[in-house]
N, C-alpha and C positions, 0 to 999 in steps of 0.2 A: 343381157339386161340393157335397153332404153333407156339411161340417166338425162335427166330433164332439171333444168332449177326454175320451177314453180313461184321461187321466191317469197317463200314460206322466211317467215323471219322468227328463229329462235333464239329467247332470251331467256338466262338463268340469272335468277337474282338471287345472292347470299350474301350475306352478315361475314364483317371481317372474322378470317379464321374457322371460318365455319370446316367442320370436318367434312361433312357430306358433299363439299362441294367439287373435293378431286372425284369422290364417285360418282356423282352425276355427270362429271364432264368425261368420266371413262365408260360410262353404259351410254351418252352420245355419242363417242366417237365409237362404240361398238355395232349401232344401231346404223348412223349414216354409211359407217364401214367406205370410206373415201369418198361419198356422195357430194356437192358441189351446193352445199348448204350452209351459209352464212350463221355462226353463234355466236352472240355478243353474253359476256360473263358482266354482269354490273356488281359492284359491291356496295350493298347498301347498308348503311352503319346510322340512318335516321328516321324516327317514326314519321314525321312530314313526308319522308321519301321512300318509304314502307306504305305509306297511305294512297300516295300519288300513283304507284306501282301498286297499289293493292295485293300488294305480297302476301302472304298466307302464312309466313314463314321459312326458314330458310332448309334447303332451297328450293324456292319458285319457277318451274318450267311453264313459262308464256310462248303462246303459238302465237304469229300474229297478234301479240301484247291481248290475250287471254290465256287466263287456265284452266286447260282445259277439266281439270280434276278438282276444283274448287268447290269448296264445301258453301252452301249457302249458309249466308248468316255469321259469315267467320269473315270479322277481322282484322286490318292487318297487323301485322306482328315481323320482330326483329327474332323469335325465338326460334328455336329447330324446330320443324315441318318435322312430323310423322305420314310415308304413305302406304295406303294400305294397299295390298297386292289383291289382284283378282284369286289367288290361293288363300289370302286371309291374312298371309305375315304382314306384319310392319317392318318397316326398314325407312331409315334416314333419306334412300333418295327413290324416284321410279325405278320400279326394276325393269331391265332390258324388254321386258314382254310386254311390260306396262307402256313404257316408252317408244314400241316399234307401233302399239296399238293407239296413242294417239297420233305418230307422225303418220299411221294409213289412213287416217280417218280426213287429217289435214289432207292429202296427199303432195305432201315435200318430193323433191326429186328422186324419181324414180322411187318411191316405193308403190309395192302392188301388192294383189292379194295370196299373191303367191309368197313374198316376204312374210307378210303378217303371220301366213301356218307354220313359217321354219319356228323349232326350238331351239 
């Protein structure tokens, strides 16, 4: 595998205490798997800084300070994010499938299309 840093900039934005937020940082670091990709975690605890971040609710995965999964017409919010999986469940954070599918679409460091078919 080629690893490259693209300099894809990932940002997770969540509300103090949020639960979901050790999950999302464990299906990141499942998905990068040692990849040379910078994650900044902000905690965001104010609607002015929910708004400014157009957070969607916690927590928010911004590629390049967009999300890529954002629902039009929704906004922001300090409350838990529900997301919905390409199977149909909801769960508190991306699931890894979800998550490998838009880091290939960005294309961050070294992911290919060969990543994206592993399960």
């Amino acid at each position: 595998m080629n690893v490259r840093d693209d300099g894809v900039r990932l940002t997770v934005l969540a509300v103090p205490d949020c639960p979901n937020a050790p999950v999302v940082r464990e299906r990141i670091t499942a998905v990068l798997d040692g990849r040379a990709v910078a994650v900044e975690f902000v905690e965001v605890s104010e609607e002015a800084t929910a708004a400014r971040w157009r957070m969607a609710g916690s927590p928010t995965l911004l590629l390049d300070g967009v999300d890529p999964i954002a629902v039009p017409d929704t906004g922001p919010s300090l409350s838990c994010r529900l997301h919905r999986h390409a199977d149909g469940t909801t769960d508190g954070a991306p699931s890894v499938e979800d998550l490998r599918r838009m880091l290939a679409a960005s294309g961050p460091a070294g992911t290919t299309g060969e990543e994206r078919d592993e399960r």
